[in-house]
py3Dmol code that shows the C-alpha trace and the ligand (Angstrom):
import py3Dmol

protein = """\
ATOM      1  CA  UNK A   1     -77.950  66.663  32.962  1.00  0.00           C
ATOM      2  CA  UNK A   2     -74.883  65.030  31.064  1.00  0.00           C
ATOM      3  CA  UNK A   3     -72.164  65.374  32.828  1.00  0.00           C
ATOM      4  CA  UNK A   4     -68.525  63.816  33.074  1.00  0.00           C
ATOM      5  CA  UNK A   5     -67.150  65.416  36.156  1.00  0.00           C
ATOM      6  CA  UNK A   6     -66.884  62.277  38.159  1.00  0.00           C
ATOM      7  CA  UNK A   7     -64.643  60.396  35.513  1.00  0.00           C
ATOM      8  CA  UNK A   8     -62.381  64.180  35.210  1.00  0.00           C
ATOM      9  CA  UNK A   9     -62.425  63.758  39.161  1.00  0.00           C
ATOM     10  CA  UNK A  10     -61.026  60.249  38.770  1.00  0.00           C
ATOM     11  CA  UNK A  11     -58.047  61.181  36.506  1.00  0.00           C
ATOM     12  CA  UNK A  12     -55.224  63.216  35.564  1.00  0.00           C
ATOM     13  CA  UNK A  13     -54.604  63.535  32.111  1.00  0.00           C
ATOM     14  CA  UNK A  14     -51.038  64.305  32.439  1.00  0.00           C
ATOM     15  CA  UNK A  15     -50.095  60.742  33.668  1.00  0.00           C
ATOM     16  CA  UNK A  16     -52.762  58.255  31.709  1.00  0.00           C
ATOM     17  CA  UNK A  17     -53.492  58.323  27.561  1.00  0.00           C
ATOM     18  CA  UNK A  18     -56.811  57.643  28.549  1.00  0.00           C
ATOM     19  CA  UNK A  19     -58.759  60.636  26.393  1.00  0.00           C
ATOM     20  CA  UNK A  20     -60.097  63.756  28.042  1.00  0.00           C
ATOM     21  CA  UNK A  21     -63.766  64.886  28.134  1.00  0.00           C
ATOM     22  CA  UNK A  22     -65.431  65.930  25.288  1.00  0.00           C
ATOM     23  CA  UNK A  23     -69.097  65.761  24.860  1.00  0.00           C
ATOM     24  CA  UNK A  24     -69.911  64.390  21.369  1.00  0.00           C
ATOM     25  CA  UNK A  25     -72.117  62.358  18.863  1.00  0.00           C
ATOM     26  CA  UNK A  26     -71.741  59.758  16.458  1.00  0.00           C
ATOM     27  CA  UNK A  27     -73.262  61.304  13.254  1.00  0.00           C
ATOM     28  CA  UNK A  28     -75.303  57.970  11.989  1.00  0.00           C
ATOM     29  CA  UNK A  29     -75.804  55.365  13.997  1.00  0.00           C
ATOM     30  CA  UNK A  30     -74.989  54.572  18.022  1.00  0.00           C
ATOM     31  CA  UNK A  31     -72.277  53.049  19.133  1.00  0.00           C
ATOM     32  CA  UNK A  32     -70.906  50.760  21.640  1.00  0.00           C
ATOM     33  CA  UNK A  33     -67.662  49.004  22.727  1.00  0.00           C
ATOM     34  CA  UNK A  34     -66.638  46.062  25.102  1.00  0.00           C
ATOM     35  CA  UNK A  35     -63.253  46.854  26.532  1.00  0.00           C
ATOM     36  CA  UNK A  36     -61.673  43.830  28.601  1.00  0.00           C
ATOM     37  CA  UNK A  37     -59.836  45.453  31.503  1.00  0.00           C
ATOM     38  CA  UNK A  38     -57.079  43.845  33.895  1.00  0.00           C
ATOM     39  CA  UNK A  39     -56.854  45.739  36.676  1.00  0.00           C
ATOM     40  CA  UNK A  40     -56.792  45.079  39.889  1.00  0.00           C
ATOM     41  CA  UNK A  41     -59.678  42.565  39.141  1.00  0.00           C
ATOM     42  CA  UNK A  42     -59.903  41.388  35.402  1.00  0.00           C
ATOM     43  CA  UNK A  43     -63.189  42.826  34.069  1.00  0.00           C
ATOM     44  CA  UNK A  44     -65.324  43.645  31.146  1.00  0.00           C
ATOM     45  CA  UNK A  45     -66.751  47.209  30.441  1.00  0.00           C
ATOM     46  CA  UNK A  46     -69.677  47.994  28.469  1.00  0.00           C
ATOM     47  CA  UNK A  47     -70.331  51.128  26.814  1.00  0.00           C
ATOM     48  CA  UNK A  48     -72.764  52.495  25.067  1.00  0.00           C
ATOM     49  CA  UNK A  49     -73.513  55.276  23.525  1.00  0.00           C
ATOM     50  CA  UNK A  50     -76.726  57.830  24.801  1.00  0.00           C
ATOM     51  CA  UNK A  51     -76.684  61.906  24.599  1.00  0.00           C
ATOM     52  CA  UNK A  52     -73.093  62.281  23.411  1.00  0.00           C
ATOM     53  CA  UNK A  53     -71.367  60.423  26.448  1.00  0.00           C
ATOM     54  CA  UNK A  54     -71.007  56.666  26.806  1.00  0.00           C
ATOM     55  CA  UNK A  55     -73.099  55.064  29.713  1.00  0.00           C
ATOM     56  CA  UNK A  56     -70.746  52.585  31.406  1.00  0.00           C
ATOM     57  CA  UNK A  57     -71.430  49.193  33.098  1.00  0.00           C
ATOM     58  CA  UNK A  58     -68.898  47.045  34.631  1.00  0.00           C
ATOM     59  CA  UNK A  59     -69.393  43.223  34.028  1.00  0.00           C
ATOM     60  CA  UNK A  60     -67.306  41.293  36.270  1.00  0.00           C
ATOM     61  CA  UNK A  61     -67.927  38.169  34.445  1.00  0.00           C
ATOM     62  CA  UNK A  62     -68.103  39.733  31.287  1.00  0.00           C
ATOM     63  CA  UNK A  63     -70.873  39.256  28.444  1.00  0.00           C
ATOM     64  CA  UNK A  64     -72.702  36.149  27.394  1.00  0.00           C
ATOM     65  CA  UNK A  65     -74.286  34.953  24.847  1.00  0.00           C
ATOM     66  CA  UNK A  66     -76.341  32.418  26.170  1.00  0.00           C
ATOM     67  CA  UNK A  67     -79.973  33.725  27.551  1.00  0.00           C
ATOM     68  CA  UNK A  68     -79.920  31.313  30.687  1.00  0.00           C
ATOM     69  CA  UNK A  69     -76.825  33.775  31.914  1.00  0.00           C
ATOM     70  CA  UNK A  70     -77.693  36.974  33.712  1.00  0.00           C
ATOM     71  CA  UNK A  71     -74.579  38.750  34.057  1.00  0.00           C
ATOM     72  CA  UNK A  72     -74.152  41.710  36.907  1.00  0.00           C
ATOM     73  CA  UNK A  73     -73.826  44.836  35.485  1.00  0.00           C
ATOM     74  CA  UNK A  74     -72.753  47.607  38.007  1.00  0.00           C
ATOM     75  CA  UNK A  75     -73.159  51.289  36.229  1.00  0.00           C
ATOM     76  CA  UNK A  76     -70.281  53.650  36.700  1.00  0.00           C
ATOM     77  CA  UNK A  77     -69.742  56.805  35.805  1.00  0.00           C
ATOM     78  CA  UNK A  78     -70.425  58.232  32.456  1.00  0.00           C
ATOM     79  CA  UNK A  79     -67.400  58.186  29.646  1.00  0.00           C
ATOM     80  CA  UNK A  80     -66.201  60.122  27.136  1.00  0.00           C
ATOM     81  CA  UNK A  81     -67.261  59.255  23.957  1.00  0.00           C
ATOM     82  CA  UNK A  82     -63.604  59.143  22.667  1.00  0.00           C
ATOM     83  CA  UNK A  83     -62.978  56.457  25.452  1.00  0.00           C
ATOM     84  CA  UNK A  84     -64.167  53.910  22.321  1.00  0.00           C
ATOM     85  CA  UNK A  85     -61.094  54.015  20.758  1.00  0.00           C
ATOM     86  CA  UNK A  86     -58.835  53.612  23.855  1.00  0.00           C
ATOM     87  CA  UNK A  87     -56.434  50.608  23.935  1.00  0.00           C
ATOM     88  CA  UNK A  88     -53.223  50.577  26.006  1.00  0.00           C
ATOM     89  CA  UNK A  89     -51.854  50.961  29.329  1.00  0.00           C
ATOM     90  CA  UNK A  90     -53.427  52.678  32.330  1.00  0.00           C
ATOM     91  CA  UNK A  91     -49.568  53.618  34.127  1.00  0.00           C
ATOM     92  CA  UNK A  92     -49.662  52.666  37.876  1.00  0.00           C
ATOM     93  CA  UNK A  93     -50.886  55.188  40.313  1.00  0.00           C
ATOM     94  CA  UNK A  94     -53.744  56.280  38.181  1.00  0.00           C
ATOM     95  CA  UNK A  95     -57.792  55.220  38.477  1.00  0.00           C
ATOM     96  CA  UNK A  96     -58.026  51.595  37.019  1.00  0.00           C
ATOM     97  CA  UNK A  97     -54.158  51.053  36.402  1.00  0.00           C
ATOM     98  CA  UNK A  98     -54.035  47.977  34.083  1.00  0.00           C
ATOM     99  CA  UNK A  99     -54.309  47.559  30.686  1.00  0.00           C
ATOM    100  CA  UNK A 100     -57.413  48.021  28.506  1.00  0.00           C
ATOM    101  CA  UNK A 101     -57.901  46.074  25.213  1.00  0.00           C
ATOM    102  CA  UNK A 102     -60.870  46.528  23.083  1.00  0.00           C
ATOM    103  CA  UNK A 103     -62.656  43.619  23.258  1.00  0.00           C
ATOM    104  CA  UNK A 104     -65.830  44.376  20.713  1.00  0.00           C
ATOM    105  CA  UNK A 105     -67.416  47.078  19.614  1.00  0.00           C
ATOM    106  CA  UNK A 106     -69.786  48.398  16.867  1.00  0.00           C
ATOM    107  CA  UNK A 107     -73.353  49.673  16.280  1.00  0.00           C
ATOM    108  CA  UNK A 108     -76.743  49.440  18.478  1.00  0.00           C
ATOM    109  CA  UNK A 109     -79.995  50.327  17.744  1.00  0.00           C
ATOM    110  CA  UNK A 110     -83.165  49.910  20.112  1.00  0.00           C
ATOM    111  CA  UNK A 111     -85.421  46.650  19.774  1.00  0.00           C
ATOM    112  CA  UNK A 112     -88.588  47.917  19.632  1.00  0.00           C
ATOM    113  CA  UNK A 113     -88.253  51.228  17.839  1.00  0.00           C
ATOM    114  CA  UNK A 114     -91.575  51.341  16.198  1.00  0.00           C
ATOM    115  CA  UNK A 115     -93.857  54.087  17.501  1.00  0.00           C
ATOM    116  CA  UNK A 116     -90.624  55.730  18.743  1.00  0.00           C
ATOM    117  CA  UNK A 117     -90.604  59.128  16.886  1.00  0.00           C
ATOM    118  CA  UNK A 118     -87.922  60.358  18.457  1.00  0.00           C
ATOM    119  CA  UNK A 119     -85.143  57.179  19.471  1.00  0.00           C
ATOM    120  CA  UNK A 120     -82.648  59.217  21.488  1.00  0.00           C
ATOM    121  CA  UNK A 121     -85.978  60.138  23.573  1.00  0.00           C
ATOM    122  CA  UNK A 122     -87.345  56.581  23.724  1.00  0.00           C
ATOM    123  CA  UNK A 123     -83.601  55.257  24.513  1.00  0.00           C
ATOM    124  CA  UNK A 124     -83.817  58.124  27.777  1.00  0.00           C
ATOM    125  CA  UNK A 125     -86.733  57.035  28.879  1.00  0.00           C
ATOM    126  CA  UNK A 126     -86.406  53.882  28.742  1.00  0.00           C
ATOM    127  CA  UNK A 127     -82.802  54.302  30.848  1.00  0.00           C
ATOM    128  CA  UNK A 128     -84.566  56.000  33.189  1.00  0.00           C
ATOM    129  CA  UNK A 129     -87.002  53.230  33.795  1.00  0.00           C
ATOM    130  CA  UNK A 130     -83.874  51.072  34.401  1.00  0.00           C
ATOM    131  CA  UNK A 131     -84.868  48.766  31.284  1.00  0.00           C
ATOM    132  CA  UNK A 132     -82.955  48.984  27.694  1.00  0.00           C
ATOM    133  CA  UNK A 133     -84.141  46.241  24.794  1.00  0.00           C
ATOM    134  CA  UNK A 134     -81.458  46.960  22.385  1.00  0.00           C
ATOM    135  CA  UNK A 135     -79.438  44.848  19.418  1.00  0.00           C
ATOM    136  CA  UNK A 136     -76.268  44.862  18.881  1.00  0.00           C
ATOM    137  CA  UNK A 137     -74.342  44.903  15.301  1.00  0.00           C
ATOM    138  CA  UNK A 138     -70.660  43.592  16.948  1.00  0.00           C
ATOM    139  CA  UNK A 139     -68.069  41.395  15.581  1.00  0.00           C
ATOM    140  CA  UNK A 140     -68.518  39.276  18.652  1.00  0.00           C
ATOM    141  CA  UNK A 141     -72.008  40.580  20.615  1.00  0.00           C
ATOM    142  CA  UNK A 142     -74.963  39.801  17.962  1.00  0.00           C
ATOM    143  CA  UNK A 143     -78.306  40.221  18.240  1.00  0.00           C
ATOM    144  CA  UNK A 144     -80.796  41.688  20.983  1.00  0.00           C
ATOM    145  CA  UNK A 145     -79.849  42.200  24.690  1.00  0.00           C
ATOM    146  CA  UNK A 146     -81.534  43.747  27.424  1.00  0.00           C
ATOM    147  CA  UNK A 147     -80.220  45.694  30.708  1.00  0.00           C
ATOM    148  CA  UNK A 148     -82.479  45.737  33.458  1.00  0.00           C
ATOM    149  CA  UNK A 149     -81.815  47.805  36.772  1.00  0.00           C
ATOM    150  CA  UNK A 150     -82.626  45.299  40.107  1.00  0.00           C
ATOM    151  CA  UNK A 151     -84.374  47.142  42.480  1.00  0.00           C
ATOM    152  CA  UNK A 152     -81.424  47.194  45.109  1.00  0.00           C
ATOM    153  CA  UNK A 153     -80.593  49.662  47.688  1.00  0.00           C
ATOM    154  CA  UNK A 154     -77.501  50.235  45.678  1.00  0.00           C
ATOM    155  CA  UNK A 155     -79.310  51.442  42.659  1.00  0.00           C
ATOM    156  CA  UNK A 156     -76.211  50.655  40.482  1.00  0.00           C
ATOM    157  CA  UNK A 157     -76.998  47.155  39.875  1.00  0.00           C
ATOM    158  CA  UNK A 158     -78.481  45.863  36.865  1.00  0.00           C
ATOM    159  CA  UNK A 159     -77.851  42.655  35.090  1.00  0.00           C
ATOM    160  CA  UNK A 160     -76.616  42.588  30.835  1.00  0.00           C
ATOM    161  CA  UNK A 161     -78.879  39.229  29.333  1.00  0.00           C
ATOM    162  CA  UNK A 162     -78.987  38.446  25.960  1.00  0.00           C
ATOM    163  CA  UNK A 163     -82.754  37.529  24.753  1.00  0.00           C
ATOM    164  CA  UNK A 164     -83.385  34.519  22.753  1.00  0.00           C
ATOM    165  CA  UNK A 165     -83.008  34.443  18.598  1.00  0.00           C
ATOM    166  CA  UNK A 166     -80.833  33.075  16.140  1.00  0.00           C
ATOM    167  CA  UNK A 167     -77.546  34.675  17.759  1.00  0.00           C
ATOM    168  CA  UNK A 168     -78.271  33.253  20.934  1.00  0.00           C
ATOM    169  CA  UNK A 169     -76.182  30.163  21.885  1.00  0.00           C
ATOM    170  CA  UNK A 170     -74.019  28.026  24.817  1.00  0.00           C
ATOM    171  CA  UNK A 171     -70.918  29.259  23.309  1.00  0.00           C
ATOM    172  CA  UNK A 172     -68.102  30.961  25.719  1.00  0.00           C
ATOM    173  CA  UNK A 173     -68.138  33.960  23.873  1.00  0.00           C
ATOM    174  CA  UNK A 174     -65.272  35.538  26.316  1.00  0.00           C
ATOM    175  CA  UNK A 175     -63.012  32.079  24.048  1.00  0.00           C
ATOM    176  CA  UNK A 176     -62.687  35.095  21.525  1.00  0.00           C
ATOM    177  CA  UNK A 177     -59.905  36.704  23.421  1.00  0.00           C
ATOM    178  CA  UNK A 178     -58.297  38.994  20.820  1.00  0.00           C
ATOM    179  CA  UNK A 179     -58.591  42.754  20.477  1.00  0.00           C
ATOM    180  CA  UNK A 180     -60.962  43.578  17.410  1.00  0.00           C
ATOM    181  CA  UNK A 181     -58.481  46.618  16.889  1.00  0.00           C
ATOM    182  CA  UNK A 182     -55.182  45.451  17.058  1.00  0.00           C
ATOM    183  CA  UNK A 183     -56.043  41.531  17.025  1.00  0.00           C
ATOM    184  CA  UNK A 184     -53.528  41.184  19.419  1.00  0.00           C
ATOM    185  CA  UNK A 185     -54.854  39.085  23.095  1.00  0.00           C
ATOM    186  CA  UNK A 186     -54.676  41.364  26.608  1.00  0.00           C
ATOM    187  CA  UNK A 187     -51.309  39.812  27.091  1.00  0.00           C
ATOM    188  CA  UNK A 188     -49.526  40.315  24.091  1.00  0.00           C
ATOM    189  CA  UNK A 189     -50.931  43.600  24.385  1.00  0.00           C
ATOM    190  CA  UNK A 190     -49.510  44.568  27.042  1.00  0.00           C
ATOM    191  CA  UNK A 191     -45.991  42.943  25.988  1.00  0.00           C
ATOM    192  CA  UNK A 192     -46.199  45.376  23.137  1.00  0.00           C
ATOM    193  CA  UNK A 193     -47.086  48.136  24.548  1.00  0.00           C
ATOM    194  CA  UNK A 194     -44.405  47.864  27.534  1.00  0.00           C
ATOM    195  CA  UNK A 195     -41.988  47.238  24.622  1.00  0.00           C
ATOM    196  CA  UNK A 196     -42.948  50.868  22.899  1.00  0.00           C
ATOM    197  CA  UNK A 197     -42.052  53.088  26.180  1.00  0.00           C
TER     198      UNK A 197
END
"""
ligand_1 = """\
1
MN
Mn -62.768 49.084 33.777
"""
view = py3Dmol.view(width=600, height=400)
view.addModel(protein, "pdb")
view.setStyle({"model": 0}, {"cartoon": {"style": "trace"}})
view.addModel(ligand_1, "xyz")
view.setStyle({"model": 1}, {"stick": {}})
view.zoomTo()
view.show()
């Protein structure tokens, strides 16, 4: 059942930008964004796109794009699929105050989609199962990753690791700091947007 009553629960739309709840679909391809986050802990959150809502993982280290790094993934609650196009400031006193810069985004499809008739099925299923094989067509995230659930108490907890091919490398992707919106960094950013209100 899709659902986004815990993230209305979390915020009031009369004091933060952040978009309200509407369930919808891209019309070709999925989506997904990257939006670095500094609130009360810098962070990274990754979004994708599945049944007209956008599934939501905190990284606390943020992506990688080296294989040998697992990266902690905890899943929150589900997002609008508007929240892709928010950049700005999250005032104080609201849920996640801090601002929120989009740090990547673009398309996804699944890795293995062959014998898949249906790939919004497959893509359930295989979320259910706590394992996703997917690529990503970013400006900065290239190339297949995979989330796998850990079988924790807290069943939150999955880890984001990118699989081996010709994207994969020892590069500190997170060196890329700039917005691939507004190409501004999360500091100048935040400058900016202080200086519009
Ligand atoms: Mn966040």
């Amino acid at each position: 059942m899709i659902s986004l009553n815990k993230y209305n629960q979390k915020r009031n739309f009369n004091t933060t930008a952040e978009p309200e709840s509407v369930i919808k679909k891209s019309i070709t391809e999925l989506v997904f964004v990257v939006q670095k986050h500094a609130a009360s802990h810098l962070h990274y959150d990754f979004r994708m796109e599945m049944d007209g809502v956008l599934k939501s993982w905190v990284i606390p280290k943020g992506p990688s794009m080296n294989p040998v790094d697992k990266r902690l993934a905890i899943m929150v609650e589900d997002h609008p699929y508007d929240y892709k196009d928010f950049e700005g400031i999250i005032p104080d006193g609201n849920y996640g105050a801090g601002t929120v810069m989009i740090w990547d985004n673009g398309t996804y499809t699944l890795a293995d989609q062959e014998g898949a008739d249906n790939v919004e099925k497959k893509l359930k299923s295989d979320f259910e199962k706590g394992h996703l094989s997917f690529i990503l067509n970013g400006k900065k995230l290239k190339g297949e990753f995979a989330l796998v659930e850990l079988n924790t108490k807290d069943e939150n907890t999955w880890l984001l690791i990118k699989k081996n091919d010709q994207f994969a490398c020892n590069d500190d992707v997170l060196q890329e700091d700039k917005s691939v919106i507004s190409n501004l960094t999360l500091e100048n950013l935040e400058s900016f947007e202080n200086l519009k209100n």
